[in-house]
Backbone as CSV, one residue per row, in Angstrom:
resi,resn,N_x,N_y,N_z,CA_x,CA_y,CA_z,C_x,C_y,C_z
1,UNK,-19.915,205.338,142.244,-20.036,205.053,140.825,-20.632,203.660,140.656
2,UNK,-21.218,203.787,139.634,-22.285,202.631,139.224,-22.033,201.697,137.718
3,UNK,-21.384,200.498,137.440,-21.458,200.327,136.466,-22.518,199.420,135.916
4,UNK,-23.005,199.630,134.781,-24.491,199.320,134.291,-23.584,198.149,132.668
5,UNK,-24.213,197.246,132.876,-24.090,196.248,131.737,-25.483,196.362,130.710
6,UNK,-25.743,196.398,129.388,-26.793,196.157,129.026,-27.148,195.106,128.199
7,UNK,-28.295,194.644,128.755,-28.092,192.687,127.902,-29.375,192.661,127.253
8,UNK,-29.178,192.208,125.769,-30.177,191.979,125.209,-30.091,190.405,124.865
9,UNK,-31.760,190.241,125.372,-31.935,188.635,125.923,-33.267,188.365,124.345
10,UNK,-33.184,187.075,124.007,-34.358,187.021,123.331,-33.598,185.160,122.629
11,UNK,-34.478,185.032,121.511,-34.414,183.877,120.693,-33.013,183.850,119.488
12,UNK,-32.021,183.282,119.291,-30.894,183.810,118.249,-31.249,182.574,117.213
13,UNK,-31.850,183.011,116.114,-31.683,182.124,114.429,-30.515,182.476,113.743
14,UNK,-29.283,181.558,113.861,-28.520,181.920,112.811,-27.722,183.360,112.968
15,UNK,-27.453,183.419,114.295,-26.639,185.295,114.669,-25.666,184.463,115.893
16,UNK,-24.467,184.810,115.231,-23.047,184.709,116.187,-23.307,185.343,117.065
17,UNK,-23.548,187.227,116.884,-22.947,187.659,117.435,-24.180,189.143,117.646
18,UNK,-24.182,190.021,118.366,-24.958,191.339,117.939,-23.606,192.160,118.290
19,UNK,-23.745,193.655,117.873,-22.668,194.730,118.353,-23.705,196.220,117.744
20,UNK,-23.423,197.203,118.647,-23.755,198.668,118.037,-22.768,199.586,118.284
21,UNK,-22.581,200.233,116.264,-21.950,201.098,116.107,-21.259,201.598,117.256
22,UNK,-21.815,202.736,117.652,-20.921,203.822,118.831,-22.140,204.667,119.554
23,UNK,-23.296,204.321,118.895,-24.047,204.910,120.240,-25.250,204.396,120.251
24,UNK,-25.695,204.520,121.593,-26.996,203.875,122.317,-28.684,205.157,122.628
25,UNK,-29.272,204.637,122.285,-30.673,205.656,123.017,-31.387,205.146,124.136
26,UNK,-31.316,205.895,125.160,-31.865,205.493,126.406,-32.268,206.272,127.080
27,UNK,-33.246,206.012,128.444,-33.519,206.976,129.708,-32.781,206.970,130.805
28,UNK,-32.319,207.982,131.477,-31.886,207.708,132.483,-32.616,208.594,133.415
29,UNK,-32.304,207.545,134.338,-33.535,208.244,136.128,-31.720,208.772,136.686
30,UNK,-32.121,210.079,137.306,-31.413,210.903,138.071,-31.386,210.253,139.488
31,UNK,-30.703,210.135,140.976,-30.950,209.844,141.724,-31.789,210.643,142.581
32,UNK,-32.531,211.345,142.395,-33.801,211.871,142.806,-34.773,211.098,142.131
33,UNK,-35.118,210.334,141.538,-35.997,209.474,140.639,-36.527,210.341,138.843
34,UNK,-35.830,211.352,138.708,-36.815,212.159,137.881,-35.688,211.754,136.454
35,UNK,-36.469,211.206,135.547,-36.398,210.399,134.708,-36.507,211.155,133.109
36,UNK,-35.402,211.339,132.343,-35.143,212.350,131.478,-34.920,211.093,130.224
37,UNK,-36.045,211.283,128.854,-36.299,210.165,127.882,-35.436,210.770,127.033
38,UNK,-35.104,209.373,125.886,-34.892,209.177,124.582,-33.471,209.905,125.275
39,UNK,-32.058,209.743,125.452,-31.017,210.480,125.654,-29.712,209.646,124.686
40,UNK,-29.519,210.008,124.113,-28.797,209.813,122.855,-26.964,209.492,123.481
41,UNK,-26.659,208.607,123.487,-24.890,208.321,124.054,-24.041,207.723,123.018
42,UNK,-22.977,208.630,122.516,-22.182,208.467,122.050,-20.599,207.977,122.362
43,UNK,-20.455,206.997,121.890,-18.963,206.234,122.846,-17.609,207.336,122.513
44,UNK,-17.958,207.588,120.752,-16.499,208.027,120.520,-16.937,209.505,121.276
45,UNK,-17.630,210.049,121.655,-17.711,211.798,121.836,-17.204,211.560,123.501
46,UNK,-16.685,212.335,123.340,-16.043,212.930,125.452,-15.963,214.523,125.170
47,UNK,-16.862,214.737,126.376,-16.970,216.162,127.204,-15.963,216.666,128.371
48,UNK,-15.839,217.243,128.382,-15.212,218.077,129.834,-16.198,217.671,131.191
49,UNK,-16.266,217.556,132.041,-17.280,217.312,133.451,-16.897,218.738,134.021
50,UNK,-17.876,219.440,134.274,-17.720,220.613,134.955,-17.020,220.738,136.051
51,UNK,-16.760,221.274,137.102,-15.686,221.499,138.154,-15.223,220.065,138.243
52,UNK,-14.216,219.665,137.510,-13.373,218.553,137.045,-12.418,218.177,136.387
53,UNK,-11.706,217.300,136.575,-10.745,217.329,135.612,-11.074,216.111,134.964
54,UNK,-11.971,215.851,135.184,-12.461,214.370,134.204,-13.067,214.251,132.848
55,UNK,-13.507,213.222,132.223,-14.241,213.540,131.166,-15.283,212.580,130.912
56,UNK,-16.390,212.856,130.286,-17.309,212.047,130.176,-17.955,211.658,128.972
57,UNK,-18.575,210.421,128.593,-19.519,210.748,127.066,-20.269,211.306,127.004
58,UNK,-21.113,211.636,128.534,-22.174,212.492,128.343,-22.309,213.381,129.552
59,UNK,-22.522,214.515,129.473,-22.943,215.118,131.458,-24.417,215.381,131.205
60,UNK,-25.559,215.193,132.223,-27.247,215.219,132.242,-27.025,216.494,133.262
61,UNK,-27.650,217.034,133.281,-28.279,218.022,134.322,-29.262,217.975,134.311
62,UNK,-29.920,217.144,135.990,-31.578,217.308,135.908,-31.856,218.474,135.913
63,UNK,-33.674,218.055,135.247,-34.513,219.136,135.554,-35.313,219.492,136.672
64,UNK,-35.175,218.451,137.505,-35.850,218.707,138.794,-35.181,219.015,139.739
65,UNK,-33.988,218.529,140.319,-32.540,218.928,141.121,-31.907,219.397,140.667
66,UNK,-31.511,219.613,139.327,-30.378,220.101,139.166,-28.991,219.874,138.786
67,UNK,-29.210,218.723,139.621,-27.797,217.822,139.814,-27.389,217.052,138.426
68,UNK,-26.403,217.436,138.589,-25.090,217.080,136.964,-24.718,215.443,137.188
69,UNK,-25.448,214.562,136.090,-24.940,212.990,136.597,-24.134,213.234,135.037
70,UNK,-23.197,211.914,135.390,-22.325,211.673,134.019,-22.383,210.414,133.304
71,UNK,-22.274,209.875,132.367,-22.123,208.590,131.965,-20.915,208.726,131.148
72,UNK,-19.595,207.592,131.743,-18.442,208.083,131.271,-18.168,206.326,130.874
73,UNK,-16.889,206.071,129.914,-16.059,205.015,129.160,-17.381,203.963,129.164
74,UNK,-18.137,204.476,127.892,-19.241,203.421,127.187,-18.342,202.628,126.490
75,UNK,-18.200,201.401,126.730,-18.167,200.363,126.059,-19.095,199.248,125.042
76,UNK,-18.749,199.044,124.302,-19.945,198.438,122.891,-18.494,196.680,122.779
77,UNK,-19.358,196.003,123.104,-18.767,194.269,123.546,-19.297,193.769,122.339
78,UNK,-18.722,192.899,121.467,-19.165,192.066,120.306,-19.200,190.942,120.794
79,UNK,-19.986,189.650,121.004,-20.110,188.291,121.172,-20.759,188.090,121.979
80,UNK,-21.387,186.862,122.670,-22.741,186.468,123.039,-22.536,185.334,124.041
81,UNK,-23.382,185.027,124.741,-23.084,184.099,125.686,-24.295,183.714,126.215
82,UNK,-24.159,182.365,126.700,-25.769,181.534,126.269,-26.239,181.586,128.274
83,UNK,-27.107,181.910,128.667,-27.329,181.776,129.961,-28.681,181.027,130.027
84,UNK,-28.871,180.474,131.352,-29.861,179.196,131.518,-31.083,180.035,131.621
85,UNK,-31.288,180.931,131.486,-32.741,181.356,130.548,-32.823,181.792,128.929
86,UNK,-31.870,181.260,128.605,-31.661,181.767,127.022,-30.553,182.331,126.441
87,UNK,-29.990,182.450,125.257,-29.064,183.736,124.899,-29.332,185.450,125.238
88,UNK,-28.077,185.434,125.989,-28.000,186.575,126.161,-26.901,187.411,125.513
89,UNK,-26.762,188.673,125.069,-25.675,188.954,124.822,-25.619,190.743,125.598
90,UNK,-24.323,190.771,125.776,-24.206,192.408,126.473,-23.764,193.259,125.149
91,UNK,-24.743,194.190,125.266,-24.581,195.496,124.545,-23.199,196.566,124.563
92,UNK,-23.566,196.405,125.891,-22.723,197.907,126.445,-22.941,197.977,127.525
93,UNK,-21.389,198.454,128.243,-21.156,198.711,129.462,-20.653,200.498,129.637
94,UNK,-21.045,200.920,131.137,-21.012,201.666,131.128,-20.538,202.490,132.824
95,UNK,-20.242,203.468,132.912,-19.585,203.795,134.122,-20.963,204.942,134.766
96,UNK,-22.131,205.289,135.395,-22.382,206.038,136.126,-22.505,206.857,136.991
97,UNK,-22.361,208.311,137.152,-22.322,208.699,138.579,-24.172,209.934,138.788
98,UNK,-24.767,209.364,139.684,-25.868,210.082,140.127,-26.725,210.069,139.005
99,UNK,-26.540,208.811,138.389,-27.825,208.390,137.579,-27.713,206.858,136.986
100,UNK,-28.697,206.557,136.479,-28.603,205.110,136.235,-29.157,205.402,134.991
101,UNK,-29.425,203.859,134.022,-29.840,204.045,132.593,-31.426,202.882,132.895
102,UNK,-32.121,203.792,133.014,-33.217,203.035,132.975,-33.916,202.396,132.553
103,UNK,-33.827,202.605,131.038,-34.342,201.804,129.896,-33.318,201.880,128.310
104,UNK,-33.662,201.418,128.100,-33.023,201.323,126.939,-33.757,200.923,125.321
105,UNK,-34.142,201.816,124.163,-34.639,201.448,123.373,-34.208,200.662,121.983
106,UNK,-34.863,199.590,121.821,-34.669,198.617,121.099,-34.789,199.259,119.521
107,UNK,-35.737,200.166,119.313,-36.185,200.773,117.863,-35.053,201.891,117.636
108,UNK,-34.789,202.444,118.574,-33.718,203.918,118.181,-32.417,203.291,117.676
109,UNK,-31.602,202.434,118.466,-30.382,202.249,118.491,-29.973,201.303,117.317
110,UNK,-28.684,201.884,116.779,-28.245,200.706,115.206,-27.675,199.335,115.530
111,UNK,-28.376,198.399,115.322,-27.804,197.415,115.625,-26.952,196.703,114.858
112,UNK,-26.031,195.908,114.401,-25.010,195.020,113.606,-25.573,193.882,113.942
113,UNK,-25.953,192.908,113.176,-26.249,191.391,113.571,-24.981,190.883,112.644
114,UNK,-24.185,189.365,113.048,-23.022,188.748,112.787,-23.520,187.234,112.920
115,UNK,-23.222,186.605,111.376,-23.597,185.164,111.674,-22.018,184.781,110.846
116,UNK,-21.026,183.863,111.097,-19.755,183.606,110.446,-19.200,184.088,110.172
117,UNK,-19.336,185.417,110.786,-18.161,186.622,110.634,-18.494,187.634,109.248
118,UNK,-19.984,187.128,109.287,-20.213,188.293,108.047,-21.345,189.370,109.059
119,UNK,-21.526,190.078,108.488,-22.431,191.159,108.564,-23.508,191.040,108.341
120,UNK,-25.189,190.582,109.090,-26.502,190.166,108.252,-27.042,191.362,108.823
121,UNK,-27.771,191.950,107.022,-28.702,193.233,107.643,-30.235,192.296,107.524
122,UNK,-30.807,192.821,108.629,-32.328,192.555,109.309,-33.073,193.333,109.813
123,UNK,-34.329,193.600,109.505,-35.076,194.625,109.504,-35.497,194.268,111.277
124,UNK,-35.947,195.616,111.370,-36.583,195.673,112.483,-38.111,195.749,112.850
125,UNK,-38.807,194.537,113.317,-39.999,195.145,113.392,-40.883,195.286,115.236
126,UNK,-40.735,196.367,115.579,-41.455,196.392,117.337,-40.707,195.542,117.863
127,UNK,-39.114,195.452,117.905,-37.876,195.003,118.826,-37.903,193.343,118.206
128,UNK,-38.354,192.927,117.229,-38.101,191.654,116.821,-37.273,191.931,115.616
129,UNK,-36.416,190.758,115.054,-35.588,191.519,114.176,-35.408,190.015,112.868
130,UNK,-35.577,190.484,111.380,-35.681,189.577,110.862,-35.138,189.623,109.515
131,UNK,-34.095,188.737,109.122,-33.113,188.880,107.831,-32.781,187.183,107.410
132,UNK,-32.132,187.457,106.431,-31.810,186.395,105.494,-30.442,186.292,104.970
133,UNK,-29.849,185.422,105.529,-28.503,185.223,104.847,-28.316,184.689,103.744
134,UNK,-27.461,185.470,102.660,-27.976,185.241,101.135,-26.320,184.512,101.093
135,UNK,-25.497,184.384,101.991,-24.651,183.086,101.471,-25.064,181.679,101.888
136,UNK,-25.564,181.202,103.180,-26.027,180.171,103.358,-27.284,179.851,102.753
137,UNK,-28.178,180.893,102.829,-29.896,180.641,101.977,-30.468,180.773,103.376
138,UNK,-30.074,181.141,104.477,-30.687,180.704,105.853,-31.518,181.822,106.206
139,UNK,-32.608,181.908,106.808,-33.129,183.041,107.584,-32.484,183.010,108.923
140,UNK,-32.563,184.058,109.294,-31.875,184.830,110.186,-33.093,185.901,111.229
141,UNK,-32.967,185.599,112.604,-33.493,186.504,113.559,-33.219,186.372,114.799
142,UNK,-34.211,187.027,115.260,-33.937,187.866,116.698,-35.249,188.241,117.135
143,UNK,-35.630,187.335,117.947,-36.882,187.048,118.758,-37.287,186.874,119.859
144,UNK,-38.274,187.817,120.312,-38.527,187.379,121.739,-37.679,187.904,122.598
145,UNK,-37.404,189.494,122.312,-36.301,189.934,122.499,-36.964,190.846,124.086
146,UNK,-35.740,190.997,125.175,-36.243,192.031,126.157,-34.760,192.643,126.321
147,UNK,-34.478,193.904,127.071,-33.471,194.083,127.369,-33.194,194.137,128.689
148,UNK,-32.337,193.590,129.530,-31.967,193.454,130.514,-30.566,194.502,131.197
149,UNK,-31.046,195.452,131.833,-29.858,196.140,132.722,-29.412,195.713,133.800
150,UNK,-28.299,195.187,134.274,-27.305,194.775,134.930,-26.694,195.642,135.693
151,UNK,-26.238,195.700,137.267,-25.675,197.144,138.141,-24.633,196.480,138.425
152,UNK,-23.645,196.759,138.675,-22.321,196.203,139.282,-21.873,197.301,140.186
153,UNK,-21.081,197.187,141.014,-20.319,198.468,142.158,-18.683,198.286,141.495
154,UNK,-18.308,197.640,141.258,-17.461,197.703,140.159,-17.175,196.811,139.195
155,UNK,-15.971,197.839,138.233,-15.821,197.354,136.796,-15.689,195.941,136.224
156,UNK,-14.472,195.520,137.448,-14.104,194.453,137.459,-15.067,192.945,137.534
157,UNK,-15.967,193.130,137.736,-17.533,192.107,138.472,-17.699,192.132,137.040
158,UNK,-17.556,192.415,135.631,-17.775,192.311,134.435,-17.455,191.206,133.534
């Protein structure tokens, strides 16, 4: 099992904090390499895992092998943390088995931006993100943005 952190790195104007709702849009590569787009993950939804007694947010069955990967206990982290190439903040963590999350899209997924514990809505334009806080008078963004996936072998390394 594979746990995957997802960090969105870029410029912060005036944003505490980022967080999303309860679900993410992404690709994930199968461990055969064959790479299945746009896959929609929902934190609150859990499935059954086939010959299992486990459960997952999502089960994939490639199309090229065959093989059943899972992505199970998505986590969605609120708050931010400044690293010596810039602010970074983690999205979401996540548990893998026989697949990884390969990309992750910036345009699909709902984002929450947080500046003083309020809520700033900001439009999105081609993964840059740009709003106005109408209690301070301040503009507000999110620039220069990339997303960064993170592998850990375990949870705990988090």
């Amino acid at each position: 099992m594979v746990v995957l952190s997802v960090c969105l790195k870029g410029e912060f104007e005036n944003i505490d904090s980022v967080s999303v709702n309860s679900q993410i849009c992404c690709n994930t590569r199968c461990q055969c390499g064959a790479v299945r787009q746009n896959v929609w993950i929902n934190a609150n939804e859990e499935v059954d895992v086939p010959n299992s007694r486990g459960k997952a947010n999502i089960v994939i069955k490639c199309t090229a092998c065959e093989r059943r990967s899972t992505i199970s206990n998505l986590t969605f982290i609120k708050g931010m943390y400044k690293s010596s190439e810039g602010h970074v903040h983690i999205i979401a963590t996540a548990e893998c088995r026989s697949c990884t999350i390969d990309s992750f899209s910036l345009d699909d997924t709902p984002f929450s931006f947080h500046f003083e514990e309020r809520e700033i809505e900001m439009d999105n334009d081609d993964g840059c993100f740009f709003g106005f806080d109408d209690v301070t008078g301040n503009p507000t963004s999110v620039t220069e943005t990339s997303v960064v996936i993170e592998t850990f072998r375990e949870r705990n390394l988090l």
